[in-house]
C-alpha positions in Angstrom: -13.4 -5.2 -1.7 -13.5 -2.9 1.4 -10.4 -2.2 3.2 -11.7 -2.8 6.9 -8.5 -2.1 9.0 -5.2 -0.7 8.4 -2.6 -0.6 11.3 0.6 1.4 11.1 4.2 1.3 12.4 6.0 4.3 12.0 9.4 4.4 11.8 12.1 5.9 14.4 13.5 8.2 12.3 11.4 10.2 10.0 14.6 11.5 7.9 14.4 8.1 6.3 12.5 7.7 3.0 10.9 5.0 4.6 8.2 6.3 7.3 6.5 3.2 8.0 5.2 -0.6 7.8 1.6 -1.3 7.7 -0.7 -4.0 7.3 -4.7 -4.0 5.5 -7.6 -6.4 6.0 -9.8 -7.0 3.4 -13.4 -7.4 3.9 -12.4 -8.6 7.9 -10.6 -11.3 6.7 -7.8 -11.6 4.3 -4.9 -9.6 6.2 -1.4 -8.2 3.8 1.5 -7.4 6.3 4.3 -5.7 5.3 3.7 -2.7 3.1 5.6 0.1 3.6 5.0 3.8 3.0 7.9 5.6 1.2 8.6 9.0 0.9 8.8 9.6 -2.9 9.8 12.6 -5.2 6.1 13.7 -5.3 4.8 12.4 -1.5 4.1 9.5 -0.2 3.8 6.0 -1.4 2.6 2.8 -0.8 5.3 -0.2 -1.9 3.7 -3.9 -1.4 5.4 -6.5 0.5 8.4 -8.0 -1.8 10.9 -10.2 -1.7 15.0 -10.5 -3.2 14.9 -12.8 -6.6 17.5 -15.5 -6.3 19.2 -17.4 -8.7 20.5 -21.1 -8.4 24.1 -21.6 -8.1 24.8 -23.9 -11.4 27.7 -26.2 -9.2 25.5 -27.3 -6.0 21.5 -25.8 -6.8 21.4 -23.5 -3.6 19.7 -20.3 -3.8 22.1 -16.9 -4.1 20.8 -13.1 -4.5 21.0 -12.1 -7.8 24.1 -9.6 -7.2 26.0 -12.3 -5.1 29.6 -13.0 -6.4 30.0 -16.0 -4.6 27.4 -19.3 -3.8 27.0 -18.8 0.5 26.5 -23.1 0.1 29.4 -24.3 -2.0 31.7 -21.0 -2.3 31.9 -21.1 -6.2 32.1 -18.3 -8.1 28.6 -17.7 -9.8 28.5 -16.4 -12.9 27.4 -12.9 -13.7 23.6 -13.5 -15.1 21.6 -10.6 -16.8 20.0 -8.5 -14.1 16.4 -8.7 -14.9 14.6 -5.5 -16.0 11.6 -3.6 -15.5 9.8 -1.5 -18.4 11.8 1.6 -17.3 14.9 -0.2 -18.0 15.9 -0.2 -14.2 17.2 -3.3 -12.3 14.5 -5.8 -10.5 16.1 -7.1 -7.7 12.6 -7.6 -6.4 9.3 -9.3 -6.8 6.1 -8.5 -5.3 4.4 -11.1 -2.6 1.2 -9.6 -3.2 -0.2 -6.7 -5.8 -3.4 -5.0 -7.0 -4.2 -5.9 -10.5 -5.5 -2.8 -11.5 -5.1 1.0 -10.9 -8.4 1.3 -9.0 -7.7 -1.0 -6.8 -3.8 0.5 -6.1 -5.5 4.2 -5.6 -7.9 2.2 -2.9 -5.2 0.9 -1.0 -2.9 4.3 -1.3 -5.7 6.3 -0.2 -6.6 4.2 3.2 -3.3 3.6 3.9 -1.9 7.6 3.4 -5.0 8.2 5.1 -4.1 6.2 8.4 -0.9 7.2 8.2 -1.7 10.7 9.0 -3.6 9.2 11.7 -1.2 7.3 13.3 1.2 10.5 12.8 -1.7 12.7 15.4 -1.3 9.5 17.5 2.1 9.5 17.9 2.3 13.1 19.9 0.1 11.5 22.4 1.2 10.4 26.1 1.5 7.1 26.2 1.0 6.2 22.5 1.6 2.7 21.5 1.3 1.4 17.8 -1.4 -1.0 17.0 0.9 -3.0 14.6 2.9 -3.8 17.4 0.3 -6.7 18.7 0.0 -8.4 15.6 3.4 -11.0 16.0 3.0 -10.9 20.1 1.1 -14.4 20.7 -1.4 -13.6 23.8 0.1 -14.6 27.2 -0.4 -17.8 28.7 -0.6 -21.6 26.9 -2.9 -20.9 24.0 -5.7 -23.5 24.6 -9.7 -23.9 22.7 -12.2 -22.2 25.0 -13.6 -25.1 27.3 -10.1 -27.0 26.9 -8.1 -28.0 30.6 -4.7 -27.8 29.7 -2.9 -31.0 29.3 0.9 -31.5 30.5 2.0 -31.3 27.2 0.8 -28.0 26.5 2.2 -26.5 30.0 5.5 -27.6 28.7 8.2 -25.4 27.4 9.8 -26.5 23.9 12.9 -27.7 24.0 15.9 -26.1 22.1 17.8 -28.3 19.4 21.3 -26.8 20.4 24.1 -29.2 20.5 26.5 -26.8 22.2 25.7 -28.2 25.5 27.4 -31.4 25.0 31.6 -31.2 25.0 33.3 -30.8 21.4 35.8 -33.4 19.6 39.2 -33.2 20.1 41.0 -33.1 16.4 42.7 -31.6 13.7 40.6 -28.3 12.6 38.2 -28.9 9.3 40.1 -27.6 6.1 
């Protein structure tokens, strides 16, 4: 595996413990968003992209955070579950998206990334410095059409909203 690119998005305010997103590409094709470099007890540190565990709410099924009193669907009162536990003994309230399996491949990734961070830091004091993380959700201007394609009427037109406000509201009692 070769990490081929790793762009950077520092953070506004470096007092934080965390200094910045980043995404890698693997071998120039297999791209992992949303790392972040955190400023541990002993430097910097790359945590992978995670996301909250949820529990079901036993009365209706919907999904609640694990600390959540209440069910944001049905309003029940959930029932205080066992906080899962990692080997330390300290709460996981989060579960990694993606993760190297081993330690070589975790120093790998910490290296390049640490190493583009400093970078991106040299960058940053530069006139008109713009972050190269910041193009990767921007969609390129214009109707995105194949090379060689005209564009058709349906592409040149905008997408229409689903709002319902537009249209007047029922007169009635209030919902209760």
């Amino acid at each position: 595996m070769r990490i081929t690119e790793v762009r950077i998005k520092l953070m506004e305010d470096p007092s934080e413990r965390l200094m910045a997103f980043c995404s890698i590409t693997l071998d120039d094709c297999f791209v992992v968003r949303d790392l972040k470099i955190i400023q541990g007890q002993s430097g910097p540190f790359v945590a992978m992209p995670s996301r909250k565990i949820m529990a079901h709410c036993p009365s209706c099924g919907c999904k609640n955070h694990l600390r959540a009193n209440y069910c944001n669907q049905c309003g029940r009162r959930l029932p205080q579950e066992t906080v899962p536990q990692d080997e330390q003994g300290r709460v996981r309230l989060y579960a990694d998206i993606a993760h190297p399996i081993n330690s070589a491949c975790r120093e790998q990734i910490q290296q390049a990334v640490i190493q583009a961070y400093e970078q991106e830091l040299k960058k940053a004091q530069q006139p008109g410095y713009v972050s190269s993380y910041e193009d990767m959700d921007l969609p390129a201007p214009g109707p995105h059409i194949a090379p060689g394609r005209k564009p058709s009427s349906s592409t040149a037109q905008p997408r229409t909203s689903l709002n319902t406000t537009d249209s007047p509201a029922e007169e009635g009692p209030p919902a209760g």
